[in-house]
N, C-alpha and C positions, 0 to 999 in steps of 0.2 A: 532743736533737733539737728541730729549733722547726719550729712548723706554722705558716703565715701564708696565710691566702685573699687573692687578687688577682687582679685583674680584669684582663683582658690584652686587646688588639685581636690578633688575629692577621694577619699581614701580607696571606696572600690569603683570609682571610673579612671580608664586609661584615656577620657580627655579632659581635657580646661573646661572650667564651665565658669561662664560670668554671673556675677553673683552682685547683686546691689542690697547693702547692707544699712538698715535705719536703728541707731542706738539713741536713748539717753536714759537721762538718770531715771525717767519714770514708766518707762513701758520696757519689757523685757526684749531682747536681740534677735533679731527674724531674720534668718538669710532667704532670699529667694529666687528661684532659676529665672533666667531671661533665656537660656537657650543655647545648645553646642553649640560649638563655631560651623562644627560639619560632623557628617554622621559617623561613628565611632566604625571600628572595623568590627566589633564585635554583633553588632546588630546588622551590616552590610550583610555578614555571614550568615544570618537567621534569614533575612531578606529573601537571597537567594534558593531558600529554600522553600520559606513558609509562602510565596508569593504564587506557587505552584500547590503546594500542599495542602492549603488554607488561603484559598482567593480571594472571599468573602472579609475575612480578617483584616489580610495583606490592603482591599481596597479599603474599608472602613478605616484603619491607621491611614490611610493615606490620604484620606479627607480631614482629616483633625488638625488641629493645632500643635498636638505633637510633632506631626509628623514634619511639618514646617520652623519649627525647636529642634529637630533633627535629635528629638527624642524617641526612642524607639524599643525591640524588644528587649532589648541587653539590660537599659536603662532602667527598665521596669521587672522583670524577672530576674533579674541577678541576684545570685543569693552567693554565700560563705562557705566553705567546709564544716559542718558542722553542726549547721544552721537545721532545727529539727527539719522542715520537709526539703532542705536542699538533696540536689541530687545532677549527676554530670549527663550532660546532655552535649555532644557535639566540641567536647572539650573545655566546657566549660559548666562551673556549678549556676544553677540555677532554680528557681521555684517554679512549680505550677500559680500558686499564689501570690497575689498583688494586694498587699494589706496595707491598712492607714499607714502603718507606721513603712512601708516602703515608699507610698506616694507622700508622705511628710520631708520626705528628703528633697522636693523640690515644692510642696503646698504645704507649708508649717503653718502658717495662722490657719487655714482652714481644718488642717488634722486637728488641731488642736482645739476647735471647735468643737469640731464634731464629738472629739472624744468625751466633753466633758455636756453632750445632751443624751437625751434621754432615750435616744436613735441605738445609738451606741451599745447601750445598754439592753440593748430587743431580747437577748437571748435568755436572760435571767426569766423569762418566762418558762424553761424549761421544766423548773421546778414549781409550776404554780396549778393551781385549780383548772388552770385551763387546760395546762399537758395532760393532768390527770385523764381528762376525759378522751383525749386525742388516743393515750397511752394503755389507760384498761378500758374505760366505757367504751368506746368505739373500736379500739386497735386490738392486738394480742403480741406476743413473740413471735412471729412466724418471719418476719424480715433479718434472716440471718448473713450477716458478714463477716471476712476477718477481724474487724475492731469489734465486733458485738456477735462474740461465738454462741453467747445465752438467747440471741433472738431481739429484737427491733423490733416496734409498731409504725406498720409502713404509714397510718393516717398521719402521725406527729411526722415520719421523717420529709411527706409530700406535702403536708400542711403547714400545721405551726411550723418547724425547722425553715419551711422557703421564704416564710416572712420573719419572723424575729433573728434568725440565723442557729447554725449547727455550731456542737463544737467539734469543730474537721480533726479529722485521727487520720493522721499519718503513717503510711505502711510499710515496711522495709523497701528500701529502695527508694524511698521515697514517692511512691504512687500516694495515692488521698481517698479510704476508705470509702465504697459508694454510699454507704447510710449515713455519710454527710458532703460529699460533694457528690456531683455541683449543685453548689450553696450560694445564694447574693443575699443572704439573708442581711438585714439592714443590722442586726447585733453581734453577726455572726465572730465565734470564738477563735481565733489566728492561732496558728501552728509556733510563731513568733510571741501570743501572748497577748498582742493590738486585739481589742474589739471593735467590731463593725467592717462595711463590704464596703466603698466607695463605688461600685460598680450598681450597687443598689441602686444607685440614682442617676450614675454617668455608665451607661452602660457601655461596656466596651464594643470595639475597641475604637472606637470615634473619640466617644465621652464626650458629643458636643452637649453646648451648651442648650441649645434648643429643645432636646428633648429633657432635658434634666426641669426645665421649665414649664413643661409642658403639662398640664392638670392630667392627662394620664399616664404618666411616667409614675406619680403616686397614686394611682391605682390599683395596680397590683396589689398593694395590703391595703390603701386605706377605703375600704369598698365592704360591703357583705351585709349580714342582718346585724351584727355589732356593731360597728362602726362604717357607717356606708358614707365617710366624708367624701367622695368621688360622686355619688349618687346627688348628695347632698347640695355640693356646689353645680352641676350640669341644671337642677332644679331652679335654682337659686337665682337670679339676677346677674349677679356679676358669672354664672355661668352660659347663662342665655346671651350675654352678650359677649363675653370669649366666643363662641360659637360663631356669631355674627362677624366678628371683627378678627377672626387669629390671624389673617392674612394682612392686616395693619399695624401688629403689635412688635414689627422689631425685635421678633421673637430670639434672631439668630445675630443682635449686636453684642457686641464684646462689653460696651456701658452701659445697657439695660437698666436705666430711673427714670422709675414710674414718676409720670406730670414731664419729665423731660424728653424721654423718647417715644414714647408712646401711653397713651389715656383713654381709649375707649375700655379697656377691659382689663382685671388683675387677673391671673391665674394665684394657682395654690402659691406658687414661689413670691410673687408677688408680697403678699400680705405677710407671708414667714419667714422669706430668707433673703429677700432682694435688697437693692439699695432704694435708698429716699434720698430726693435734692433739700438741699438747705432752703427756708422760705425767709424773707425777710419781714419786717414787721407792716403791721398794714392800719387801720384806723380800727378795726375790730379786732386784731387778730395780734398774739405777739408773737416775736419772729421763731422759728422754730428752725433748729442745726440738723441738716441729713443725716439717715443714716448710714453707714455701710454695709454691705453683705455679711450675714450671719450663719453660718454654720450648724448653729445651736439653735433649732427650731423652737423650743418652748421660749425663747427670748420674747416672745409677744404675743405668749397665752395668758391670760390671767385668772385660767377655771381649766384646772385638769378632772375631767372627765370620765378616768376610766373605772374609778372606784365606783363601788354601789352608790355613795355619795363624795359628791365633787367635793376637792380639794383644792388648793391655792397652791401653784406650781411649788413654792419655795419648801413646804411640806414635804411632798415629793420627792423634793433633788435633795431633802435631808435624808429621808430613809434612803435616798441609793448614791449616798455622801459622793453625789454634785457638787462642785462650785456653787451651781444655781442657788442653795439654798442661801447665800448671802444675797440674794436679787429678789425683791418682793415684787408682790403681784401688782401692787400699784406703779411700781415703775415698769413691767412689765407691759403691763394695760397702756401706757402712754407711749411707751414703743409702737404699738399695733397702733393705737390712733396719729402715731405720726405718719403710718403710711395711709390712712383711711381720709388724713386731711387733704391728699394731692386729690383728692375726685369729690369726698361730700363738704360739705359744711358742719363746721363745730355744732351746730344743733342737734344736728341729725346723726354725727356720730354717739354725741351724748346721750341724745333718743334711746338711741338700739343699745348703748348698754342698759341703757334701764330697762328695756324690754328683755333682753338678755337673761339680766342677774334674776328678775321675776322668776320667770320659767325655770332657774334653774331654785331660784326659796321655794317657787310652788311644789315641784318633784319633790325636794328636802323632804318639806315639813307635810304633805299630803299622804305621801307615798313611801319614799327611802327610810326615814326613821322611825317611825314605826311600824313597818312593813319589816328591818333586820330585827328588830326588837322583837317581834311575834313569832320572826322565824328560829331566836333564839332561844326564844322561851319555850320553842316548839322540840327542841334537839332531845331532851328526857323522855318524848313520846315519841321518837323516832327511830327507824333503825340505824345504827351507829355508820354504817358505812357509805361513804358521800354517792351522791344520783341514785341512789337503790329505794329512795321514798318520791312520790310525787310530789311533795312541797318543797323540793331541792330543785326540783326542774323548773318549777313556777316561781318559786324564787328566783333562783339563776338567768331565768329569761328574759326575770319583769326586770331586772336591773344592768342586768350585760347585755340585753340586744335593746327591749322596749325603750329602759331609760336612757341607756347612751344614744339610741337613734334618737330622741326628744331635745336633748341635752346638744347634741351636735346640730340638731337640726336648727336651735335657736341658735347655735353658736354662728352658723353660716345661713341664718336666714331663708331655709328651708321649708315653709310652711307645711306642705305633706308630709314631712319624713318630721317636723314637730308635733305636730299632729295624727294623723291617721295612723304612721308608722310607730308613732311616740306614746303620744299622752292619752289616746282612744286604746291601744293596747296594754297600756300599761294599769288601766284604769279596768280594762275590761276581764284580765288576767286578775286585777288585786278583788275586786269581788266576787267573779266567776268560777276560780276555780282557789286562788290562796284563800280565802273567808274561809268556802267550804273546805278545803283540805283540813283546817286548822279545826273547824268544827268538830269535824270528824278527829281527829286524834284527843279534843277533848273530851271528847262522849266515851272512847275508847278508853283513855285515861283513868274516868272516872267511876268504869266499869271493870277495870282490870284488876283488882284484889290484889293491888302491887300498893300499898302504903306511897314508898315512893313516887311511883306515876300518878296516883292520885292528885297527890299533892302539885307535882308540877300542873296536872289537868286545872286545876283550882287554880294557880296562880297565870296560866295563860289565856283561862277564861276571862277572871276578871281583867286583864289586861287587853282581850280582844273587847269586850263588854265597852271598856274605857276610850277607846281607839274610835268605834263605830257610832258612840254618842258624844263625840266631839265633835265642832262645828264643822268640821272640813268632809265628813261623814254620814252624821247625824239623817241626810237626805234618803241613806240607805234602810233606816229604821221608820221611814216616815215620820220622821220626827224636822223635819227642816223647822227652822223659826217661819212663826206665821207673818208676820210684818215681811218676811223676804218670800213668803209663798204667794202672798197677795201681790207683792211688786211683781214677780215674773207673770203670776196670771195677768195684770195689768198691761203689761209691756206686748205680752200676747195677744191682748186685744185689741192692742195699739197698730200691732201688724198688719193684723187680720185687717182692720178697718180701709189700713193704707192697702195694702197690695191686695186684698181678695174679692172677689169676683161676688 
């Protein structure tokens, strides 16, 4: 590899900026800022203003790292003539908006990262089952703007929009429609074209590092009755002892690896995006090469989670044409156990995925596939339009809240939130109320003088028939196998003998 320093003009900065440039033939050309020589006169100018106007700002820039890079407002707000949301401000053009691809001009391999995860991509939920409900079932038109004269649903623009991101409509003059700013949404849709907020996670205008590590800094979205990975890790072990120890974890050093700077405790960055030290080989153990900082957060998941049933990331990054999908989940998996090896032992990481992948065959094969399959066979005796039947809701809940709390809960070793939140509700939902809902549309079915629904009635009968006298079921029917009724009686009086009175 050849390193060579070079002194570069950048096309829209009126200073030098040095720049240290890493080529060869096998990894593509990264340039990256070390920092002005001294602060530009164009940010002096904003300075003198905003330091009075915006205190709060003016101080938090002044604690950061930028601000000792003698990077500033100029540096980051500067826009082009032309440029959709540019607009002249004090003599000069400029953005309200600080998007990847502005901050790629001095964090290229990170933009580049990020761009190609799954982060990035947040907002594509606009159009999905979930806005639907944000959009008509809960919201209406009544949130009217200039960019949405026909009317807005304030639930989606304060809800989904603040976590997956808006796409920002730009106003004459460049102002930024309020029914999508202000947005940090983690996907959100750039005036420019870039996807994703970097502020989502560096918030401004500090952007330290401390807080971007911080397990609640990803709280904001990754919390709630879907996905309560926030809830989940505070539960968890390695949360209880963040709690214990944040005040020892180096939280605010600029080289942050884990087993090197600090061990008592990972946070979320930790295990997703952080670096790992290289280990050398040992009498058990063979030597394993660090990792560095990652971007692309799914780099060390190896079970994506949000569908009704879990998928294997590379799956995924196919349908939303990722890079990722050249990266399987087995090399995925061994990323994440590279950073799992600086605190447990190979055992015990191997353990937990086996504990892991269980939980998530048992949901499969108990619950999630035959559970879509009944709901599908269920749609000919349904009313056609989506959440207006009850067994849309019991569906929907058993697998977007119940199963992803279960599914996340094993993933981060959450035992209530796999349990009581997870697999007791999901369990107690799939006979309680989806059995009978589906019941009931049978009997309906088969009493409707519709040839057609009859027939579907008949054909999800026997299919629920087949479902409930299968072993994983059959309990429901009083039908359990006797050799396994006699074992739990057994075991029961095995207890009783031991602990009762």
């Amino acid at each position: 590899m050849k390193r060579s320093t070079l002194i570069v003009i950048h096309p829209w900065l009126s200073s030098v900026v040095l720049l240290l440039v890493f080529s060869s033939a096998s990894r593509s050309v990264h340039a990256q800022a070390w920092g002005l020589p001294e602060m530009s006169a164009e940010t002096k100018a904003c300075v003198a203003c905003h330091k009075n106007e915006n205190t709060p700002i003016y101080q938090q820039w002044g604690s950061s790292k930028h601000y000792r890079a003698n990077v500033g407002c100029f540096e980051c707000h500067m826009a082009k003539e032309g440029e959709a949301d540019a607009f002249q401000h004090e003599g000069q053009w400029i953005a309200t908006i600080v998007s990847p691809k502005d901050c790629a001009r001095c964090h290229v391999k990170e933009s580049e990262e990020f761009a190609k995860s799954h982060h990035s991509k947040g907002a594509r939920i606009l159009g999905s089952l979930d806005n639907t409900l944000a959009e008509v079932v809960e919201g209406n038109r009544g949130m009217i703007t200039p960019a949405y004269p026909h009317g807005n649903s304030a639930a989606a623009v304060n809800g989904c929009w603040q976590c997956h991101g808006s796409e920002v409509k730009v106003l004459p003059g460049g102002k930024l429609d309020p029914a999508t700013w202000p947005n940090t949404g983690i996907g959100r849709i750039n005036p420019d074209g870039s996807e994703g907020s970097c502020s989502a996670c560096h918030s401004r205008h500090s952007f330290a590092a401390y807080q971007a590590r911080h397990p609640d800094n990803c709280g904001k979205c990754h919390m709630g009755p879907d996905h309560p990975q926030m809830e989940i890790y505070y539960e968890s072990k390695h949360g209880i002892a963040f709690r214990a120890f944040k005040d020892e974890l180096a939280m605010d050093s600029a080289k942050w690896v884990v087993g090197e700077d600090y061990h008592k405790a990972p946070t979320c960055a930790t295990c997703h995006m952080s670096a790992t030290p290289s280990r050398p080989a040992t009498k058990t153990r063979a030597a394993k090469p660090g990792m560095p900082v990652t971007h692309d957060v799914g780099m060390r998941i190896s079970w994506n989670n949000r569908p009704a049933i879990s998928v294997r990331p590379e799956i995924s990054d196919e349908k939303m044409g990722l890079e990722g999908a050249k990266v399987n989940w087995e090399t995925r998996r061994a990323n994440m156990q590279n950073v799992c090896i600086n605190c447990h032992e190979q055992q015990w990481v191997d353990n937990f995925y086996v504990q892991y992948d269980s939980l998530i065959d048992l949901y499969h094969e108990k619950f999630a596939k035959p559970g879509l399959e009944l709901y599908n066979l269920s749609k000919p005796l349904m009313r056609p339009v989506e959440f207006s039947n009850s067994l849309d809701w019991v569906w929907y809940e058993l697998w977007h809240h119940e199963g992803r709390r279960a599914r996340h809960g094993a993933s981060m070793m959450g035992p209530d939130y796999t349990h009581w939140h997870g697999t007791y509700e999901v369990a107690k939902h799939f006979y309680a109320k989806m059995v009978p809902d589906i019941e009931k549309l049978i009997d309906k079915g088969k009493q409707s003088g519709d040839a057609d629904k009859a027939a579907a009635a008949e054909i999800l009968d026997k299919k629920l028939e087949e479902v409930l006298n299968s072993p994983n079921h059959n309990w429901f029917l009083n039908k359990m196998d006797p050799a396994e009724a006699e074992q739990r009686k057994r075991r029961q009086e095995e207890f009783q003998s031991r602990y009762g009175n």
